[in-house]
N, CA, C and O of each residue as an XYZ file, in Angstrom:
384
protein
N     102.310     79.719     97.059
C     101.936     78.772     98.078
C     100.800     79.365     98.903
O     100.584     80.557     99.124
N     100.028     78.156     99.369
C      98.502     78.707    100.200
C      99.392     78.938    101.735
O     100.530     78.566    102.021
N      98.520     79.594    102.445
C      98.860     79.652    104.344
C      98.351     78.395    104.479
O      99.203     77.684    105.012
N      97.111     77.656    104.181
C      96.860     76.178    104.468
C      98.125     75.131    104.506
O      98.030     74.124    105.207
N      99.035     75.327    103.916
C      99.831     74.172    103.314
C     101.469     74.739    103.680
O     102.467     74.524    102.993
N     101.391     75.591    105.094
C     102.510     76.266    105.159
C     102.804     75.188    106.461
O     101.901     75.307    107.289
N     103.982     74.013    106.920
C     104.330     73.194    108.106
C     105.585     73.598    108.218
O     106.438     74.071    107.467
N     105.490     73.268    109.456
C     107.019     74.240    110.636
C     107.865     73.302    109.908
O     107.483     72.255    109.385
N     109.539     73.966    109.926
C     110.765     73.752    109.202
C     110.497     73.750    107.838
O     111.419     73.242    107.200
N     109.695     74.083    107.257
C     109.688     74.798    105.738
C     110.494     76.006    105.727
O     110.513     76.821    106.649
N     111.404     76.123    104.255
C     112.055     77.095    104.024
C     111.878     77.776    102.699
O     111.026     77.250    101.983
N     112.531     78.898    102.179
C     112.956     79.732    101.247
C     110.625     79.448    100.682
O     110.392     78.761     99.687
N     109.613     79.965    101.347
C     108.825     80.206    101.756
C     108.070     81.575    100.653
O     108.178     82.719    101.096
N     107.595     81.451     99.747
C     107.179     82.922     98.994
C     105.226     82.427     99.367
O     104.527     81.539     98.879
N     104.997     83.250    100.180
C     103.052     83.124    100.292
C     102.692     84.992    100.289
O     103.246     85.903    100.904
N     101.841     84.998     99.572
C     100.918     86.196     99.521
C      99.593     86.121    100.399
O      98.982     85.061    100.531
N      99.200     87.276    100.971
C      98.255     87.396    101.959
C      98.027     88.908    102.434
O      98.996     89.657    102.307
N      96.935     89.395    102.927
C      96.217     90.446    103.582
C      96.861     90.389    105.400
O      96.698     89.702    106.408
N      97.611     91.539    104.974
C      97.674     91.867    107.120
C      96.382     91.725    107.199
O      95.701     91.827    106.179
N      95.565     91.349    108.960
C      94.195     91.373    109.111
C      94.386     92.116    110.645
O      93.467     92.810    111.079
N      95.200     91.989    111.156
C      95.898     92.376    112.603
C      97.269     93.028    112.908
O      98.129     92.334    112.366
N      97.677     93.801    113.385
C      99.484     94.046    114.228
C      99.001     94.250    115.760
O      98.195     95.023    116.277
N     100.098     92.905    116.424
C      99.932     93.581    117.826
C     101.341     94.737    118.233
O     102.399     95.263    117.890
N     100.485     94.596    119.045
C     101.322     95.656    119.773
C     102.995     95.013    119.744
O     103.245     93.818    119.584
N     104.110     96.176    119.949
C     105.624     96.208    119.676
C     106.066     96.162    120.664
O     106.326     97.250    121.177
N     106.340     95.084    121.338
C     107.740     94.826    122.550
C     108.726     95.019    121.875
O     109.029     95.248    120.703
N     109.419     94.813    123.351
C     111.243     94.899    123.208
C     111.981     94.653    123.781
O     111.822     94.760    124.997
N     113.204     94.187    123.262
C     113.929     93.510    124.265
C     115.314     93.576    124.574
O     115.536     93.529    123.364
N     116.509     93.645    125.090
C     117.869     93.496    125.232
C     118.451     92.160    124.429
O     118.477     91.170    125.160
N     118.933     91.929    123.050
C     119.284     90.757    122.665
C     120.274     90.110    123.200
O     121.294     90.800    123.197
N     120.428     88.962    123.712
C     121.669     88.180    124.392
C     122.781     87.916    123.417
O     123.955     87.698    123.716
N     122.249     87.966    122.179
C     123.469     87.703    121.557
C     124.080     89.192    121.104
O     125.277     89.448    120.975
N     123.265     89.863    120.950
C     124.280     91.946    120.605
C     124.377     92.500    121.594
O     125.390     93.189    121.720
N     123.450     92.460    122.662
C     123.184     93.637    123.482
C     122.161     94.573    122.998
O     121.598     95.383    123.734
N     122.003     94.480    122.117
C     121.445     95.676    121.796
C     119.899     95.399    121.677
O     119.440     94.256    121.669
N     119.012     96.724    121.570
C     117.831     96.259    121.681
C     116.818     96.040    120.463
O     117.100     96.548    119.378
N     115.567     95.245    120.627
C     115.632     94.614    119.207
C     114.032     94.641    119.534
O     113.700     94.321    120.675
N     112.839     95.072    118.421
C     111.881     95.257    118.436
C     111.336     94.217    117.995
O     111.960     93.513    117.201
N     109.863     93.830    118.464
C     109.229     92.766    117.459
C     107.581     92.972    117.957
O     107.131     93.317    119.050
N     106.851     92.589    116.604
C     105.247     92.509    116.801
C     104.618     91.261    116.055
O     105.286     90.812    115.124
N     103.786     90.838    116.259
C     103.203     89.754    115.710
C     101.974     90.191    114.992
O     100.988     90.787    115.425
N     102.292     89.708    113.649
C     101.030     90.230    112.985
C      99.624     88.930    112.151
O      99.553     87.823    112.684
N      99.227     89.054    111.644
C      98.202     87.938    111.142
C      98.374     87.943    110.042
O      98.013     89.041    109.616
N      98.801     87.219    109.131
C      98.379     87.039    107.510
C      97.402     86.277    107.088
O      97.495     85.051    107.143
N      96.643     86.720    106.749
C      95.854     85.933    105.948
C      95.537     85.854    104.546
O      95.407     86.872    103.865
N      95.357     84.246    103.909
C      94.773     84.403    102.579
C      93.390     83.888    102.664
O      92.745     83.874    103.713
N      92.872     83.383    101.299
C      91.525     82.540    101.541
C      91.305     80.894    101.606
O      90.348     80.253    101.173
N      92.401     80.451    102.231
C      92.954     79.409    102.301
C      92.436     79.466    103.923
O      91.300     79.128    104.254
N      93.434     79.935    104.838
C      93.427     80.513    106.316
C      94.724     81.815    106.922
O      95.229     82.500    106.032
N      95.026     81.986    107.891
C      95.600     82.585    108.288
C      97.165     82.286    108.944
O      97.437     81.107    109.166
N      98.052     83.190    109.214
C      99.615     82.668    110.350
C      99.729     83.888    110.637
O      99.484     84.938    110.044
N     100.457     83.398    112.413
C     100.686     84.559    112.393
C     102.443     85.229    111.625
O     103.038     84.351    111.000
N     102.926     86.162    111.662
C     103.562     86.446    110.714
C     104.630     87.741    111.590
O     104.427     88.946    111.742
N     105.778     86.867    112.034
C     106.402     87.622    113.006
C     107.375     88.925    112.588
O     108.493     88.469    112.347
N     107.359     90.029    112.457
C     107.873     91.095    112.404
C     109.204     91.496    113.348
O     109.375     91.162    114.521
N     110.141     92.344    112.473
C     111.718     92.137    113.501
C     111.517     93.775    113.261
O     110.850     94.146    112.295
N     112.081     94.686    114.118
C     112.284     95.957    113.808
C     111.876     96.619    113.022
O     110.805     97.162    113.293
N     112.581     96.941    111.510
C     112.130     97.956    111.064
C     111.233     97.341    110.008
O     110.854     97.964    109.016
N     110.879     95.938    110.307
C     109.573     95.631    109.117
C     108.481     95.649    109.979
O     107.404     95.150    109.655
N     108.651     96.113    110.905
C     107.182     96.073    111.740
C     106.635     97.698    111.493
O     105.693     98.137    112.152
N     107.367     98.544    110.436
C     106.519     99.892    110.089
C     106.517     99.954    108.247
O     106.377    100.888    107.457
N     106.717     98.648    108.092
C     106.760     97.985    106.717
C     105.459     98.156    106.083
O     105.249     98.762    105.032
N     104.260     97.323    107.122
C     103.681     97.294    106.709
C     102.416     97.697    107.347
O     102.687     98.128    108.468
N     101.314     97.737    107.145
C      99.902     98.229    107.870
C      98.802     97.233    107.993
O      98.662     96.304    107.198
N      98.237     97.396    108.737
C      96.774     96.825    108.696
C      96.059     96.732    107.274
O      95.896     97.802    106.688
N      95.682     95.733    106.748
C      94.538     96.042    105.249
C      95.546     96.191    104.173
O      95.149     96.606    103.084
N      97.126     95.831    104.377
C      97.803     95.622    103.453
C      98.224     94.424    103.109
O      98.641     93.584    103.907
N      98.074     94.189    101.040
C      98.462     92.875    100.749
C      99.846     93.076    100.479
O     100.356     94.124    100.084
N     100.460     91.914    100.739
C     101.826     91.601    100.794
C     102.299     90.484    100.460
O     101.634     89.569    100.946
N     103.159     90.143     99.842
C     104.091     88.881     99.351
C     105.490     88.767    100.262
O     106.384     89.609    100.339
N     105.418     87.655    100.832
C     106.733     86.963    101.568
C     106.960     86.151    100.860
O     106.295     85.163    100.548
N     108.435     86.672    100.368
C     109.666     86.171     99.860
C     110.411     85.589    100.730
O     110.745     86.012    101.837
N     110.781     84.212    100.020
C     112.079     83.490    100.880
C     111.670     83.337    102.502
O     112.533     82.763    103.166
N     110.637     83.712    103.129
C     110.212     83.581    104.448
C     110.699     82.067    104.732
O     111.081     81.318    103.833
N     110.612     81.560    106.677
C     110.793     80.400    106.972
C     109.751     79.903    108.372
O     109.417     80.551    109.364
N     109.541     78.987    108.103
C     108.114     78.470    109.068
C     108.441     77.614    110.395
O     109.219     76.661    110.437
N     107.644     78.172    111.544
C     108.239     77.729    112.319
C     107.573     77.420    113.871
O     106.962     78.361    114.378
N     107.653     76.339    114.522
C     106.739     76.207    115.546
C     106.986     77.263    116.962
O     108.000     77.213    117.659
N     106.184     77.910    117.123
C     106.904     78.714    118.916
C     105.432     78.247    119.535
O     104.393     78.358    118.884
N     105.486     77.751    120.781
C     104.601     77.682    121.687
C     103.626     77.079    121.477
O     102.607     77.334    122.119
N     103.655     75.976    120.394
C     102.660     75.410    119.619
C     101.943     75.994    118.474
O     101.264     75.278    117.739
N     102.082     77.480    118.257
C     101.483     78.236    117.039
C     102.699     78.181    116.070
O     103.922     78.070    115.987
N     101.476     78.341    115.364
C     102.576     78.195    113.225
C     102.944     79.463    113.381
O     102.161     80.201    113.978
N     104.476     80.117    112.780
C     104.601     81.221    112.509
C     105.422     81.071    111.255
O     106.306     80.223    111.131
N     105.039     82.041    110.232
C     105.976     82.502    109.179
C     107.078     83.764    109.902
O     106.718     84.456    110.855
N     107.732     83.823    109.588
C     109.170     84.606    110.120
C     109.947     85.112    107.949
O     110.071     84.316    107.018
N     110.218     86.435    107.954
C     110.994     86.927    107.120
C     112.290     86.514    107.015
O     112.693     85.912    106.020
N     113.301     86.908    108.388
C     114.652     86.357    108.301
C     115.128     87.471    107.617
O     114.530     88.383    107.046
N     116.620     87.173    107.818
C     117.460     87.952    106.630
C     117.253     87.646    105.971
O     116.425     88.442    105.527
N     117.401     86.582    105.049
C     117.790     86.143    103.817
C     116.055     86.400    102.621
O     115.834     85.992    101.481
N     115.123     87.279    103.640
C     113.529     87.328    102.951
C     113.190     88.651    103.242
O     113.686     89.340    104.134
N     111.833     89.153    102.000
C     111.501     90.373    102.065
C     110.183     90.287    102.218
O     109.529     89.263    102.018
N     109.570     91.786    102.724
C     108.339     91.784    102.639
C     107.631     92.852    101.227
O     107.586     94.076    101.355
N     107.444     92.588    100.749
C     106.882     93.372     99.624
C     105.331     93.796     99.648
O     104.509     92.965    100.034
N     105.001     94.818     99.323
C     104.060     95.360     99.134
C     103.072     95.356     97.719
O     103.353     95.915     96.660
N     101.899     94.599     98.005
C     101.853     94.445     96.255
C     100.138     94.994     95.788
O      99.792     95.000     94.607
């Protein structure tokens, strides 16, 4: 699948693309564990266009800047009016 043709509430989601960006890693106290839970927002892009491409903990040292990657099973989703692809449990990030 292209990033062009990726619309919020799409699921089980496989798109390939180039990191082009990682921001910076907040953090937060989760309301539902307690516990604290990392996240960064990164850019994917193909030659289609770009999403951004939200990172949970320990996939946010998954991957790098200038790396291509395949999202598996990912799910799409509106926050704040921007498109985001999201991994989820049930999806991987692969390195290819």
């Amino acid at each position: 699948m292209r990033i062009k043709d990726l619309k919020p509430g799409m699921q089980n989601v496989d798109v390939e693309g180039t990191i082009t960006k990682i921001g910076r890693t907040r953090s937060f106290i989760s309301r539902k564990t307690g516990r604290r839970v990392f996240i960064a927002e990164a850019v994917l892009e193909d030659d289609s266009g770009s999403i951004v491409l939200v990172l949970w903990n320990q996939q946010i040292r998954q991957v790098n800047k200038g790396d291509r990657v395949a999202i598996k099973r990912g799910y799409v989703k509106e926050y704040r009016g921007v498109l985001q692809l999201n991994v989820g449990r049930e999806g991987k990030i692969l390195k290819i």
